[in-house]
DRENDO-1510 file (C-alpha; in Angstrom, 1 decimal, always signed):
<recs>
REC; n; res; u; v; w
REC; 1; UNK; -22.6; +4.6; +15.9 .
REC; 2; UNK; -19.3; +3.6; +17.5 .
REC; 3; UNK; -19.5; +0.7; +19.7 .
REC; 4; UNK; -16.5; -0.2; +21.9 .
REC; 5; UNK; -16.5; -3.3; +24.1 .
REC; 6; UNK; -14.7; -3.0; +27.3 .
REC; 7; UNK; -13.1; -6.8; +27.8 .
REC; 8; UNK; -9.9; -8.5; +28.2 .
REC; 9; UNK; -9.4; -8.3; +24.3 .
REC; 10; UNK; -7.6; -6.9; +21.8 .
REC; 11; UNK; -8.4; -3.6; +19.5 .
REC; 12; UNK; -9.2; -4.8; +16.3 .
REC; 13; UNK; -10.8; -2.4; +13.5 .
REC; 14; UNK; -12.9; +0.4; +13.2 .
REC; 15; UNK; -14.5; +2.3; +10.2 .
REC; 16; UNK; -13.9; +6.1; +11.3 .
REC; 17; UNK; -11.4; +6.7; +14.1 .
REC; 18; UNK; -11.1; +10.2; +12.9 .
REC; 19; UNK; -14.1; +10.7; +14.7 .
REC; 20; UNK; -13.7; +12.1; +18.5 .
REC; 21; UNK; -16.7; +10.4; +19.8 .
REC; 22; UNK; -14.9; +6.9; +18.7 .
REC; 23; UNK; -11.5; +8.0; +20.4 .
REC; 24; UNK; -13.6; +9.3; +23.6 .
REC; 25; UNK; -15.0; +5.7; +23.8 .
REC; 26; UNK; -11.6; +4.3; +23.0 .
REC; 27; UNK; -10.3; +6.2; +26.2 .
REC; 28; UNK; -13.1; +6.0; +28.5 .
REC; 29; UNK; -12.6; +1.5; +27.5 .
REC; 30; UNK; -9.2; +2.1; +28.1 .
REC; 31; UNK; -9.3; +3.7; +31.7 .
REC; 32; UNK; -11.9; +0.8; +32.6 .
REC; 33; UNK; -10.1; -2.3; +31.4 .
REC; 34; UNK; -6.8; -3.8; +30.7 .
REC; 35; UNK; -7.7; -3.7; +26.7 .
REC; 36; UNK; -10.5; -3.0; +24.2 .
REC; 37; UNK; -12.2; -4.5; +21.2 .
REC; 38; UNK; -13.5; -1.7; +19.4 .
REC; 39; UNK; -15.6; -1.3; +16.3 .
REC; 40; UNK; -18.1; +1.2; +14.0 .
REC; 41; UNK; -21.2; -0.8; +13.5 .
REC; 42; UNK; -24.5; -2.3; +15.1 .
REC; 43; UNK; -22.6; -4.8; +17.0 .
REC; 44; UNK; -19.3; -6.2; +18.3 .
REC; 45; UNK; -18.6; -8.6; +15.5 .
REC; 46; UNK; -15.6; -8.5; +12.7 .
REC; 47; UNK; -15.6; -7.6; +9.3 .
REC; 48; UNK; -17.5; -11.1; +8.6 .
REC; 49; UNK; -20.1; -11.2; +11.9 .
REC; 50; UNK; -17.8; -13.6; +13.5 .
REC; 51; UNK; -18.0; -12.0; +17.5 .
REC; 52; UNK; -14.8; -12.7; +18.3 .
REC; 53; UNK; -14.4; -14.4; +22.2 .
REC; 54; UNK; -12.8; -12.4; +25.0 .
REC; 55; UNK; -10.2; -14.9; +25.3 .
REC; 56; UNK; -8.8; -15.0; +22.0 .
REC; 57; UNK; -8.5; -10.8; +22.2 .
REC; 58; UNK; -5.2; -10.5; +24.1 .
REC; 59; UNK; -3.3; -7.4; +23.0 .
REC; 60; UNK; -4.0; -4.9; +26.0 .
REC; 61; UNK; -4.2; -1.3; +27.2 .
REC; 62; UNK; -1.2; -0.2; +24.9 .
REC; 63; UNK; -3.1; -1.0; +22.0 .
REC; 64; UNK; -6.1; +1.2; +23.3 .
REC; 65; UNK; -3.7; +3.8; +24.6 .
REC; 66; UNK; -2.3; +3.8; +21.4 .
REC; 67; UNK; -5.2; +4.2; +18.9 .
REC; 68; UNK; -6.9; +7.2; +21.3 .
REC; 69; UNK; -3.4; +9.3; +21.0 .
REC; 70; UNK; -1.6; +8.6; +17.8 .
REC; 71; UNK; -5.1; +9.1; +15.7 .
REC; 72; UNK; -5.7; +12.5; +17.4 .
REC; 73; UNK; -3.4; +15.8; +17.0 .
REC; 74; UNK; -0.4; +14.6; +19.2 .
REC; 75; UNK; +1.4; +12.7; +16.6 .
REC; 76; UNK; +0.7; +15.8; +13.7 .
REC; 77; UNK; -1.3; +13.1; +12.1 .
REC; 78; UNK; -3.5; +10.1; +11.5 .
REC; 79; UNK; -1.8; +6.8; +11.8 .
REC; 80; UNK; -5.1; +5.1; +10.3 .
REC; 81; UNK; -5.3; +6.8; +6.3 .
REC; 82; UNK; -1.7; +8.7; +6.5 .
REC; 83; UNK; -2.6; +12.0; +6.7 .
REC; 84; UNK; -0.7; +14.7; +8.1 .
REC; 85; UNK; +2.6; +13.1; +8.1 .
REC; 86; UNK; +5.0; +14.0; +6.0 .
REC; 87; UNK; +6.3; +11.5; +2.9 .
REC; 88; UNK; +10.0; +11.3; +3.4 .
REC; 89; UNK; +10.5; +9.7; -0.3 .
REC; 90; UNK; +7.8; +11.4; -2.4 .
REC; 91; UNK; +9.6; +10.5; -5.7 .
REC; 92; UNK; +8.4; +7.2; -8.0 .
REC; 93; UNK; +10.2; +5.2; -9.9 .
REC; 94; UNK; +8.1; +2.2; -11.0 .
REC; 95; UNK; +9.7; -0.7; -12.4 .
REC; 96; UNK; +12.7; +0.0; -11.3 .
REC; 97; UNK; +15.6; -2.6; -11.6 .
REC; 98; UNK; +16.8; -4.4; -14.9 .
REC; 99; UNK; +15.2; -8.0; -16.0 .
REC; 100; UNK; +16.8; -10.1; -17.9 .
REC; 101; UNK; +15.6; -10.1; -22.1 .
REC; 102; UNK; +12.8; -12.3; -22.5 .
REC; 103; UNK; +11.2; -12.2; -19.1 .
REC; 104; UNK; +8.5; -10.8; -17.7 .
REC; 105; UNK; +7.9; -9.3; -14.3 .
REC; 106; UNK; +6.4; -11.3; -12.0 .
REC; 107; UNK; +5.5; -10.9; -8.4 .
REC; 108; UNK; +7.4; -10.5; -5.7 .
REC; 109; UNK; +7.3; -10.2; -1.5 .
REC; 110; UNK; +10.8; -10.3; -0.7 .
REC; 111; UNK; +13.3; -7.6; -0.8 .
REC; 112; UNK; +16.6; -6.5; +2.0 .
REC; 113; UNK; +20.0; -4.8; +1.6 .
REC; 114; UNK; +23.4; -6.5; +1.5 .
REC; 115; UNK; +25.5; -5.3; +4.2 .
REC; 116; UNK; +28.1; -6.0; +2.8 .
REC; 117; UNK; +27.8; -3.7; +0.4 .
REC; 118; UNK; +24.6; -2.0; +0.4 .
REC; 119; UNK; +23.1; -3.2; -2.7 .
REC; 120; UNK; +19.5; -4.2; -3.0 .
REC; 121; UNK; +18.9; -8.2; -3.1 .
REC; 122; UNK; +15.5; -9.4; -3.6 .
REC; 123; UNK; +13.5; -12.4; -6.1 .
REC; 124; UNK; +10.4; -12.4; -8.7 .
REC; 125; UNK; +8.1; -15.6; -8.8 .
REC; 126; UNK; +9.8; -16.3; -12.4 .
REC; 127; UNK; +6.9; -14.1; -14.0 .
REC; 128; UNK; +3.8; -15.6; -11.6 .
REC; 129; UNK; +1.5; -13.2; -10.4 .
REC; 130; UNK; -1.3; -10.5; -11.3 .
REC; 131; UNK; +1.1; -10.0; -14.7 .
REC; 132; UNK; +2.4; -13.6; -15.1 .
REC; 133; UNK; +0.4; -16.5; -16.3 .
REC; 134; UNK; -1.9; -18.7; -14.9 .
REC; 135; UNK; +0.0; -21.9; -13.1 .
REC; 136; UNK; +3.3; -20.0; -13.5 .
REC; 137; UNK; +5.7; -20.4; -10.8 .
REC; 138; UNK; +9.3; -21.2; -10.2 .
REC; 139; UNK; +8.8; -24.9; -10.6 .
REC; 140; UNK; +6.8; -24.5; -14.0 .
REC; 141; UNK; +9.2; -21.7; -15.1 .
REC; 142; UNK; +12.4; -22.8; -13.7 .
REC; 143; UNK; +14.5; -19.2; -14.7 .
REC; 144; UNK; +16.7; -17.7; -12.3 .
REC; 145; UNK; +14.4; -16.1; -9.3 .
REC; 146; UNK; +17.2; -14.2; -6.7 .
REC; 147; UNK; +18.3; -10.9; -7.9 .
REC; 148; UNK; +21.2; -9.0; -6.7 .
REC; 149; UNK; +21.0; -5.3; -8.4 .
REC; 150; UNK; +23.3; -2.4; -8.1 .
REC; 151; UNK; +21.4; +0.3; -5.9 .
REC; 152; UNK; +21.9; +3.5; -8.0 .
REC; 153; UNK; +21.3; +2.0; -11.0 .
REC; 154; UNK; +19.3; -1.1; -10.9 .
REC; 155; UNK; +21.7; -3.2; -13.1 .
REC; 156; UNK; +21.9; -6.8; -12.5 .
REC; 157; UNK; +25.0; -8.3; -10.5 .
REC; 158; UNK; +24.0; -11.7; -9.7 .
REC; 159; UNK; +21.2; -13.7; -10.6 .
REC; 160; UNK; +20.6; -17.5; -9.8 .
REC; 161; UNK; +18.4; -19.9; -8.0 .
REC; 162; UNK; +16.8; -21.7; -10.9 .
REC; 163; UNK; +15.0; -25.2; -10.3 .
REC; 164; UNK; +15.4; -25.4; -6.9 .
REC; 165; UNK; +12.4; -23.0; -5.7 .
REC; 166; UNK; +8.5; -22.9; -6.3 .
REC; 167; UNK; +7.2; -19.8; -5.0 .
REC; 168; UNK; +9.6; -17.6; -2.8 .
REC; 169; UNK; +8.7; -15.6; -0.2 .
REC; 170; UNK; +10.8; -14.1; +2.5 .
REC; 171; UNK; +14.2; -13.1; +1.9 .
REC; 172; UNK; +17.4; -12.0; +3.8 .
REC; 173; UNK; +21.3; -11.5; +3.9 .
REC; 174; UNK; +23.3; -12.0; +6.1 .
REC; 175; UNK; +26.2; -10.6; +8.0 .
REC; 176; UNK; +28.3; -12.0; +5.8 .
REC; 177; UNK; +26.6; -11.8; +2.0 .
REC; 178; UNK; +24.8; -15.2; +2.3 .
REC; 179; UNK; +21.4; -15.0; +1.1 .
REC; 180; UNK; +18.4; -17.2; +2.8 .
REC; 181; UNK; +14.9; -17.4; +1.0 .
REC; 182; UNK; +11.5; -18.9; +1.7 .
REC; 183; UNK; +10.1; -21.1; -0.2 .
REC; 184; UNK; +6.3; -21.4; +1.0 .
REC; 185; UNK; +4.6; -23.1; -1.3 .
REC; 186; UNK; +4.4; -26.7; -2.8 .
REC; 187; UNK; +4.6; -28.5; -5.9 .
REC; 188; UNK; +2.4; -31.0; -7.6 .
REC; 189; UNK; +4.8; -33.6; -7.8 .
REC; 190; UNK; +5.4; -33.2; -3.8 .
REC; 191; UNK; +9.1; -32.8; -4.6 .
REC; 192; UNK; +10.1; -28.4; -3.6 .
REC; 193; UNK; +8.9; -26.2; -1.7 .
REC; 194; UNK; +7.9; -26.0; +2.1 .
REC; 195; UNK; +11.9; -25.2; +2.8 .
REC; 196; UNK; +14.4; -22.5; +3.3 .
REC; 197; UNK; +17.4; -22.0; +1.3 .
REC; 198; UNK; +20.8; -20.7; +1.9 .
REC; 199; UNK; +23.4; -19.5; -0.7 .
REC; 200; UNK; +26.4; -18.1; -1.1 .
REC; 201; UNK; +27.4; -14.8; -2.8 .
REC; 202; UNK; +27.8; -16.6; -5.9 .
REC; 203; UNK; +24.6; -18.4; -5.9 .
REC; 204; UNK; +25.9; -22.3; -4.7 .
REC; 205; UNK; +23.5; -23.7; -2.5 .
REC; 206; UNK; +24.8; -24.6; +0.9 .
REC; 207; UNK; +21.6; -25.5; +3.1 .
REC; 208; UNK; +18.1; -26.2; +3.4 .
REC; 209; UNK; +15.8; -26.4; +6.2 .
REC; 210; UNK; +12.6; -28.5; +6.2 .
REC; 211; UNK; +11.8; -31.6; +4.0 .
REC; 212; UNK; +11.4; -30.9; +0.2 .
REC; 213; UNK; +7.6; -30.9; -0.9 .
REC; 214; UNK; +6.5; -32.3; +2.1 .
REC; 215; UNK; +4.5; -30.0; +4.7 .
REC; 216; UNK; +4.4; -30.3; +8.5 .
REC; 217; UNK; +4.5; -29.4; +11.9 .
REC; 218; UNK; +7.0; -31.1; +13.5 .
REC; 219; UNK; +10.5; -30.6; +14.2 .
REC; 220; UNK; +11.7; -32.2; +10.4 .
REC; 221; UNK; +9.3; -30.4; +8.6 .
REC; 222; UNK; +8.2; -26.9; +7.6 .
REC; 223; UNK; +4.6; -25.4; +6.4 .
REC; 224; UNK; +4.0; -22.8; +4.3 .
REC; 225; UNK; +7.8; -20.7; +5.8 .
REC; 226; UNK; +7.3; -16.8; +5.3 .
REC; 227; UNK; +10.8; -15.6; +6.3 .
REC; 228; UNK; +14.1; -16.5; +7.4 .
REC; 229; UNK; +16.2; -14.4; +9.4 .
REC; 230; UNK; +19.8; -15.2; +11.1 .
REC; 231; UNK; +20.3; -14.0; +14.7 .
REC; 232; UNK; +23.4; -11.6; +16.1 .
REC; 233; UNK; +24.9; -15.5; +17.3 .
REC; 234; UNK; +24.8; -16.9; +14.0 .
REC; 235; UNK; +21.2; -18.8; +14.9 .
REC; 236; UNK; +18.4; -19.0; +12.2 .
REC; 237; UNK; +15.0; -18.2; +12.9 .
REC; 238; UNK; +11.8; -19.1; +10.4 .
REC; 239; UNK; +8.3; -17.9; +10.3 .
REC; 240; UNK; +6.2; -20.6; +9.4 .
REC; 241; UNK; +2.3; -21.0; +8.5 .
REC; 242; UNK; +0.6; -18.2; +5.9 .
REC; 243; UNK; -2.7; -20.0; +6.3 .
REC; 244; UNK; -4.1; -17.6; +9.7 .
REC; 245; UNK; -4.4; -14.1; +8.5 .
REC; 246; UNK; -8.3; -15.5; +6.7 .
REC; 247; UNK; -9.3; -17.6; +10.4 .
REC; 248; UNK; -11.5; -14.3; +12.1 .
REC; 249; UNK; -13.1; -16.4; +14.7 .
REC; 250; UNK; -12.1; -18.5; +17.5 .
REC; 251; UNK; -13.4; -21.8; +15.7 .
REC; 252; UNK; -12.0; -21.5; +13.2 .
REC; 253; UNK; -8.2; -20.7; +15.2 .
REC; 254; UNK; -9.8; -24.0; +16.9 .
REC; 255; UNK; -9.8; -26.2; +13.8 .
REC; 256; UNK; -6.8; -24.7; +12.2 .
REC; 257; UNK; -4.9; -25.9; +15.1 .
REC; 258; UNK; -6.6; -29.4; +15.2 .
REC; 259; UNK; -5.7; -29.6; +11.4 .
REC; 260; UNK; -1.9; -29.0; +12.1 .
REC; 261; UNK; -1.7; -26.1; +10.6 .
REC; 262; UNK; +1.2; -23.6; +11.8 .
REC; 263; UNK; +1.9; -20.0; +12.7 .
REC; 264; UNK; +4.9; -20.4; +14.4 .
REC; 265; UNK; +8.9; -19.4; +14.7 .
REC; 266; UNK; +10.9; -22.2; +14.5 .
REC; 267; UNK; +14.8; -21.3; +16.1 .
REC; 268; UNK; +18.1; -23.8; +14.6 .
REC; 269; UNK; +21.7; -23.5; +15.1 .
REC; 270; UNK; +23.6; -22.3; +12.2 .
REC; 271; UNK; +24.5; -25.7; +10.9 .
REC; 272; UNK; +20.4; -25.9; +10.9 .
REC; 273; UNK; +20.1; -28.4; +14.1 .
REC; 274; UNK; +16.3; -27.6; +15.4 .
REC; 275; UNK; +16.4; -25.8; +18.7 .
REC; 276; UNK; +13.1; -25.2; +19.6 .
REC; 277; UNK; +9.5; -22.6; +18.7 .
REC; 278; UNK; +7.3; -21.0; +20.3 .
REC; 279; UNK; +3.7; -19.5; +19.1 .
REC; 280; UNK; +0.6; -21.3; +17.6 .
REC; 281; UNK; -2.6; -20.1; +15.5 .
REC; 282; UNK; -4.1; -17.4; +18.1 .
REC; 283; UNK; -4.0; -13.9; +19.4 .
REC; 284; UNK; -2.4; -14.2; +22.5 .
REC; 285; UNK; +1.0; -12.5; +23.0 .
REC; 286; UNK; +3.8; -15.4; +21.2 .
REC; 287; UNK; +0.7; -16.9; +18.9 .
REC; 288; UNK; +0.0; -15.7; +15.2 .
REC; 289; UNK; -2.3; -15.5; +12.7 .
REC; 290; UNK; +0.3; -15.5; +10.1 .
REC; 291; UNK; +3.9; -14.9; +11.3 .
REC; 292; UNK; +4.4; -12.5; +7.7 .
REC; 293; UNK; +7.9; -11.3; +8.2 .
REC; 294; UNK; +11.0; -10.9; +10.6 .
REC; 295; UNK; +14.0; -8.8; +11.9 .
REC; 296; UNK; +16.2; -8.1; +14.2 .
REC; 297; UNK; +16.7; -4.8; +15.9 .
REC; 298; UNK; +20.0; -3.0; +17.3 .
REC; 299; UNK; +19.5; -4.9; +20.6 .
REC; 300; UNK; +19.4; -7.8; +19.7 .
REC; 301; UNK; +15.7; -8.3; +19.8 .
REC; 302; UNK; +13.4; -10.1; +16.9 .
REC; 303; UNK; +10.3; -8.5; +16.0 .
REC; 304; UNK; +8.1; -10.6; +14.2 .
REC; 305; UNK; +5.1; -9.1; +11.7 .
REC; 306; UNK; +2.2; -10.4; +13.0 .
REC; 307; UNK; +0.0; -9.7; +9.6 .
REC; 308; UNK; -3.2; -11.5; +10.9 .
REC; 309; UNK; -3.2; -9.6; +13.9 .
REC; 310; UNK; -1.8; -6.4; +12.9 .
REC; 311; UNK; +0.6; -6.0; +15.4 .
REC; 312; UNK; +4.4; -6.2; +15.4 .
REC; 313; UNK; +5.5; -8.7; +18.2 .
REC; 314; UNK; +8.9; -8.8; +20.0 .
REC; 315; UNK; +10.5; -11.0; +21.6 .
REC; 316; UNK; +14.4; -11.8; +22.9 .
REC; 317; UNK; +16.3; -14.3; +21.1 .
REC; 318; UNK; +14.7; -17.1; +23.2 .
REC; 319; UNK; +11.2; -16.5; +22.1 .
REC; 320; UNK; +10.1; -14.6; +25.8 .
REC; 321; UNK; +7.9; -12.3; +24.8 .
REC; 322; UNK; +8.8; -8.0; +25.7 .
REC; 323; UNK; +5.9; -5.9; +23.8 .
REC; 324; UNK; +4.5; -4.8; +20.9 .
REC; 325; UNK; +3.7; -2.3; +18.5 .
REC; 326; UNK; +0.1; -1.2; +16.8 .
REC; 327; UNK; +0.4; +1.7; +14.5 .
REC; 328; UNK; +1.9; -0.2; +11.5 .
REC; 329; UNK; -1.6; -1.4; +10.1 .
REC; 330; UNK; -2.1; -5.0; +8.4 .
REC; 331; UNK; +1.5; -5.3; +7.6 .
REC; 332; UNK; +3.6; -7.5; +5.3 .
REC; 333; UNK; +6.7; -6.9; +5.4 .
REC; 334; UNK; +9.4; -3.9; +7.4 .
REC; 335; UNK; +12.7; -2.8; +7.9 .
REC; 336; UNK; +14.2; -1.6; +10.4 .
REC; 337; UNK; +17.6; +1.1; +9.5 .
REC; 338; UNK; +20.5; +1.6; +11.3 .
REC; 339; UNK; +19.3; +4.7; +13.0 .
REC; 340; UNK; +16.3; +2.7; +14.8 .
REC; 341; UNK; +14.1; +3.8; +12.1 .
REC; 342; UNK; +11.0; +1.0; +11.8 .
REC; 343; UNK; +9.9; +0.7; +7.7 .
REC; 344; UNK; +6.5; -1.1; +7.7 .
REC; 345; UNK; +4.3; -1.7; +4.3 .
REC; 346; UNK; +0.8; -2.2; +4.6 .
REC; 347; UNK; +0.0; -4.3; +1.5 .
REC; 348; UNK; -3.9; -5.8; +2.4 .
REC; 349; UNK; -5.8; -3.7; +4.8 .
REC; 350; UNK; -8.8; -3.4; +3.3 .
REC; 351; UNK; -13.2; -3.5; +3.7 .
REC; 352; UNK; -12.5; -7.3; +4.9 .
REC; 353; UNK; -9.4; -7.3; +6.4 .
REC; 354; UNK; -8.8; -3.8; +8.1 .
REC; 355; UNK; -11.4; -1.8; +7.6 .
REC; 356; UNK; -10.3; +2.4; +7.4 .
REC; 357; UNK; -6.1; +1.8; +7.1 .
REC; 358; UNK; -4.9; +2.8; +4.0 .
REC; 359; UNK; -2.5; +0.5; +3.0 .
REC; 360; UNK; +1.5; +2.0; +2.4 .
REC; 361; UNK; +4.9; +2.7; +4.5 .
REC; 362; UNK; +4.6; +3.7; +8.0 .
REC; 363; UNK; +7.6; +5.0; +9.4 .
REC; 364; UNK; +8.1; +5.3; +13.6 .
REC; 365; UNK; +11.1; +5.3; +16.0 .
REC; 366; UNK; +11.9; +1.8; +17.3 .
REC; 367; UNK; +11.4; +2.2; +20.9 .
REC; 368; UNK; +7.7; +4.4; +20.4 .
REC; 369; UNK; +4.7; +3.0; +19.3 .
REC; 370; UNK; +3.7; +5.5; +16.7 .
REC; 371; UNK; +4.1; +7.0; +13.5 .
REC; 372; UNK; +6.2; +9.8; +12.0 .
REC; 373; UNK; +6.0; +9.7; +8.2 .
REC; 374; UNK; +4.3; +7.6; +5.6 .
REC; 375; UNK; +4.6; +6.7; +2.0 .
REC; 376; UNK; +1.0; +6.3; +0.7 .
REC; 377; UNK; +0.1; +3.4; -1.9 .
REC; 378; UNK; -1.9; +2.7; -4.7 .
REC; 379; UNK; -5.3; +3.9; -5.2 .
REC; 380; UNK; -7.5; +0.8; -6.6 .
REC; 381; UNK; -11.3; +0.5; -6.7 .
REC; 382; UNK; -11.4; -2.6; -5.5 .
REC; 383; UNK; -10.3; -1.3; -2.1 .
REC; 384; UNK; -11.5; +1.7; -2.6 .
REC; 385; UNK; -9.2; +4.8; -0.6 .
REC; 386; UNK; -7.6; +2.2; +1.4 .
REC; 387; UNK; -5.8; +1.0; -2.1 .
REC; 388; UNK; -2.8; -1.0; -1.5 .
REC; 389; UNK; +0.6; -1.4; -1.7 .
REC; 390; UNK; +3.8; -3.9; -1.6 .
REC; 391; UNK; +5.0; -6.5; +0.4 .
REC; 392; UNK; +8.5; -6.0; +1.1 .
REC; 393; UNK; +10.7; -2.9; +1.8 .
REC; 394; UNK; +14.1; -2.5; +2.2 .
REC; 395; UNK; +15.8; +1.2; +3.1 .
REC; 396; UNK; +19.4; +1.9; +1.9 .
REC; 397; UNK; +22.3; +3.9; +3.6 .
REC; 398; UNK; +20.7; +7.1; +1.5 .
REC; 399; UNK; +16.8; +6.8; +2.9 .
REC; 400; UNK; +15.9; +5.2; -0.6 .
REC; 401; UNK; +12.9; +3.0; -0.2 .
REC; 402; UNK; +12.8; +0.0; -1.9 .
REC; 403; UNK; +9.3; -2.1; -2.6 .
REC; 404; UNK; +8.8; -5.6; -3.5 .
REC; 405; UNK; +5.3; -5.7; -5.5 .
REC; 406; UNK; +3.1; -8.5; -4.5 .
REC; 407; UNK; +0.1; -9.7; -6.3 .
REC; 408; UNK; -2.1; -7.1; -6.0 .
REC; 409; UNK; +0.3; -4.0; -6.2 .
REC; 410; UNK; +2.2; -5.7; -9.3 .
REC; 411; UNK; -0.7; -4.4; -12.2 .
REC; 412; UNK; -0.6; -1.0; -10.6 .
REC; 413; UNK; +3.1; -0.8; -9.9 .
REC; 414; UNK; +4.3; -2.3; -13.5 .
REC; 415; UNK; +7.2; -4.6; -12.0 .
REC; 416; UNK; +8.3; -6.6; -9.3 .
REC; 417; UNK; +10.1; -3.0; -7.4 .
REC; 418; UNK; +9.6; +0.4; -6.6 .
REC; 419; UNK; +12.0; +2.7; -5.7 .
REC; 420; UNK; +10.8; +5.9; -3.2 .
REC; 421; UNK; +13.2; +8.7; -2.9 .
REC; 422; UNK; +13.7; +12.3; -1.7 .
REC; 423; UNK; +14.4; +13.7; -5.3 .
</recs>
């Protein structure tokens, strides 16, 4: 039976919105209330039979809007498992790009497109992951994690970044070839991670953000950084705190935030003076439950991948909030092209996490919540048809795709990236 709870909250999952009854209810919620918390079950709670209070549920009638027309026939097909759009990139090339003799693949989350010249740059956790050993990471390993291959061919141009990193996360280049990388997690020893790191085309290291091996909340200090992104004025923004996409309830969003735990962006100049941030563990409109992943559109506006949430948030360059976008899934990381085309990958929805979405690329126009192609994932029992996927895509100048494998893609996938093309 499909039970939807008219409230001042946000629409979270449900097991069968193919069903019209479900987007009836969805509709009816919708023309009653500002937003809707909607589920297939015996009661109103989430995936763990947490009920979650009206007022952490903030996303609104768009949301509800959203869900009762894109999963019905106006869209040409269902935003929820994929079908009916068309796959723009049906062509697979697993383990695509070159590694170096002697290594093995590792895991990966992190992947964008120089635009300086197009090619693909993007790291692998120095063979950690679902194919790596156990306790292998960057630190342990210390080989060279950033990756700059050639976009037809996957050979190798650069590669660097050895002993400074533990396990890298986001990635990005900038206007001018510089490349920025994540580092979220820490060491033993207390001595990396927790930072972001600049370099130059050539590798040198020129900055980093946040205090080496030391986690925190404050203005010094960074915990647990996703991405990095540089604004159209040369400002960086960070996405920090990976620790809110598990808190489903509004105690435990209570006692994450009384631990200091983060899920916020963090603005600095370019010579990496802190500006300011905005957000905390929560569902309201500029809060997170895991801030995954960040870019900036042709306006000048930075969305931000609110994985927890499974939204897409965005906000001016001052951290005011404008809108937001629902027909992505649980996603993990996006690109958005040239031609205002949105990439999202959908890496975790799953029985727990988002129940129904199958997890792959979703593909929409930047100013229109919805959906107009999709690259399905990887079928795995453990998720049953939802399967997964990757956590990073990056789109070059010729509609290649690009993945970035994460732990549970990498066995399925065979190496850190994936390339998706026409033919």
């Amino acid at each position: 039976m499909a039970i939807v709870s008219c409230s001042t909250g946000q629409l979270l999952t449900a097991k069968n919105l193919k069903s019209p009854g479900m987007i009836q209810q969805i509709r009816a919620c919708a023309r009653a209330s500002h937003s809707c918390y909607s589920r297939i079950g015996s009661s109103t709670q989430n995936a763990r039979g947490n009920v979650m209070p009206n007022k952490y549920l903030t996303a609104g009638l768009g949301a509800a809007l959203l869900f009762a027309g894109n999963v019905s026939a106006q869209t040409g097909g269902n935003i929820v498992t994929g079908e009916g759009f068309p796959n723009p990139a049906p062509v697979v090339e697993n383990e695509w790009g070159d590694l170096p003799a002697g290594r093995q693949w590792g895991s990966t989350a992190g992947i964008d497109i120089d635009p300086t010249d197009g090619h693909v740059v993007a790291y692998e956790r120095c063979g950690a992951g679902a194919l790596g050993g156990q306790g292998i990471n960057c630190d342990s390993n210390p080989v060279d994690p950033i990756f700059k291959f050639d976009r037809h061919t996957g050979e190798v141009l650069a590669n660097f970044g050895a002993g400074i990193m533990v396990t890298p996360h986001g990635i990005h280049v900038d206007d001018e070839g510089n490349i920025w990388v994540a580092d979220f997690a820490g060491n033993a020893e207390g001595t990396k991670g927790h930072q972001v790191h600049k370099f130059n085309p050539d590798g040198e290291l020129l900055m980093s953000l946040g205090t080496a091996g030391q986690p925190g909340n404050d203005s010094a200090h960074l915990n647990q950084p996703n991405d990095v992104i540089v604004g159209p004025d040369g400002s960086i923004y960070v996405a920090d705190g990976h620790s809110g996409q598990g808190m489903l309830n509004a105690q435990a969003l209570e006692e994450g935030r009384a631990a200091g735990l983060t899920a916020r962006i963090v603005k600095y100049a370019p010579d990496g003076t802190y500006i300011k941030e905005w957000g905390q563990l929560g569902t309201a409109h500029g809060d997170f439950r895991t801030p995954h992943a960040l870019e900036f559109d042709s306006q000048g506006r930075l969305w931000v991948a609110d994985r927890g949430n499974h939204r897409l948030e965005i906000f001016d360059q001052d951290g005011n909030y404008l809108e937001s976008r629902y027909s992505y899934g649980r996603i993990s990381g996006f690109f958005i092209t040239d031609d205002d085309m949105v990439y999202a990958i959908d890496s975790e929805s799953g029985p727990l996490r988002h129940e129904a979405w199958h997890c792959g690329v979703r593909i929409g126009p930047l100013d229109e919540d919805r959906i107009v192609g999709f690259i399905p994932g990887y079928q795995t029992e453990s998720r049953g048809e939802q399967g997964t996927a990757g956590e990073g895509v990056a789109v070059d100048a010729d509609g290649n795709v690009f993945a970035a494998e994460g732990p549970a893609s990498l066995p399925l996938a065979g190496g850190a990236f994936t390339k998706y093309s026409a033919r």
